[in-house]
N, C-alpha and C positions, 0 to 999 in steps of 0.2 A: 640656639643662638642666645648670647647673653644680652640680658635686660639692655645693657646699657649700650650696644651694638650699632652702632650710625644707621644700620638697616632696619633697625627694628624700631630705633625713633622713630625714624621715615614711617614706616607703615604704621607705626599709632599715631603720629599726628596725621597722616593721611584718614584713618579710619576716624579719629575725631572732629576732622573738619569736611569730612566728606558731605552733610548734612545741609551745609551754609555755605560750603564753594565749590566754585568751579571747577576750580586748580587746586584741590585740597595738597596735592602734592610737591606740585612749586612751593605753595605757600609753608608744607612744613619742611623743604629743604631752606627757603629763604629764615624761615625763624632760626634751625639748627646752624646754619653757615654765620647768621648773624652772632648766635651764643656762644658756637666753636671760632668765630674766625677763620673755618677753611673755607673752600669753594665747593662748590656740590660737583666740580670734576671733581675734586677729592672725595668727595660721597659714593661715586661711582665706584673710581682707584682701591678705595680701601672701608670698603660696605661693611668688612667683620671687625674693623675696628671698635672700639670701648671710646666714649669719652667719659670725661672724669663723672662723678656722682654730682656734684654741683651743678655742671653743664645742663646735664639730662633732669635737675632738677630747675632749673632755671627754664628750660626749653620747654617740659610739661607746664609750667607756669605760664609762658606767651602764648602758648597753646590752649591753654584756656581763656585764656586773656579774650582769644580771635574766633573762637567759640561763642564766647558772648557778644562779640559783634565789634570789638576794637579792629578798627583798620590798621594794616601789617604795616606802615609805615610809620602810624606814634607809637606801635611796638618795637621797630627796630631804630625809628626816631632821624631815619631819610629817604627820601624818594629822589629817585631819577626822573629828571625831563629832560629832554630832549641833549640827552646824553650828559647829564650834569647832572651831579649828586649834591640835592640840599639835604639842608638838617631840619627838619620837618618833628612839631611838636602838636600836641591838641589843641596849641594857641592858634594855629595856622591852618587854611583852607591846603589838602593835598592836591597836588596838580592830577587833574583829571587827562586822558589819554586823547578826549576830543580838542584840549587844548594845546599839543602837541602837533596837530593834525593846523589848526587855526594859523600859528607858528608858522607854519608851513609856507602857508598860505601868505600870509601877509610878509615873509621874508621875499616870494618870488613877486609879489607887488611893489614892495618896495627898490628890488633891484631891476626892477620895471621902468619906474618911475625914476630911479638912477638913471637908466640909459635912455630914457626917451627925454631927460633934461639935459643930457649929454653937457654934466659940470656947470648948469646953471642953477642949481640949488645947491646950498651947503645943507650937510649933517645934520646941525643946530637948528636950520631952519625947516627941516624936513619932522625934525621931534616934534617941536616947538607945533607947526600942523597937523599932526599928529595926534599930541596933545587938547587940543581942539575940538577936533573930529570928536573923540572919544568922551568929551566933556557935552556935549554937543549932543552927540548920540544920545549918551544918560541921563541928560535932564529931559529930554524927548521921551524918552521910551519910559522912565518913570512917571514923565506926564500922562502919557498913551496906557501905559498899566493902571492907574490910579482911576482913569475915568472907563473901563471897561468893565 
């Protein structure tokens, strides 16, 4: 199998990340998909395929990059939430997977409190409370932390 083989990427960034992840192998289909531009169905489709010298020199690089403990999305520079792709840099907190779940959550509250006002609350005014709550909460809870 030659060096440069999408299969054989795979299995060395697998065996390099094996150490520090879970997913050593999502994680180095997700680096190669992001260096190549194809989809890891394509990874499957066409495993004896080559990419170029650069690629594979690019991709051993984010591979180490995630080795030393860079999260895979200031290496490929976005994360998905809740079905949306931002562009995600080291300036920025990455959206964690419990906060997705929270989402969740406070969408089926909110279209709760939709229909249990049955059109006596607007939009604006429901942020606007919202906005509150959460201001409200924070000075609390930094109160409540601070003296603990």
């Amino acid at each position: 199998m030659a060096a440069n083989a999408i299969k054989a990427l795979i299995e060395e960034g697998v065996r390099l990340l094996s150490a520090q992840s879970e997913q050593p192998k999502l994680e180095a289909e997700i680096l190669l998909s992001h260096v190549t531009g194809k989809s890891r169905t394509h990874f499957r489709a066409f495993a004896e395929s080559e990419v170029t010298a650069a690629e594979a020199l690019l991709y051993r690089r984010l591979i180490e990059q995630r080795q030393s403990g860079q999260p895979i999305a200031y290496l490929t520079g976005t994360r998905e939430f809740w079905s949306l792709n931002f562009e995600v840099t080291s300036d920025v907190l990455i959206p964690r997977p419990e906060t997705e779940l929270l989402c969740d959550r406070l969408l089926y509250i909110v279209q709760s409190v939709f229909r249990l006002a049955k059109g006596n609350i607007t939009v604006k005014s429901f942020i606007l409370q919202t906005f509150q709550f959460i201001f409200s909460l924070t000075h609390y809870m930094s109160y409540t932390l601070s003296r603990s």
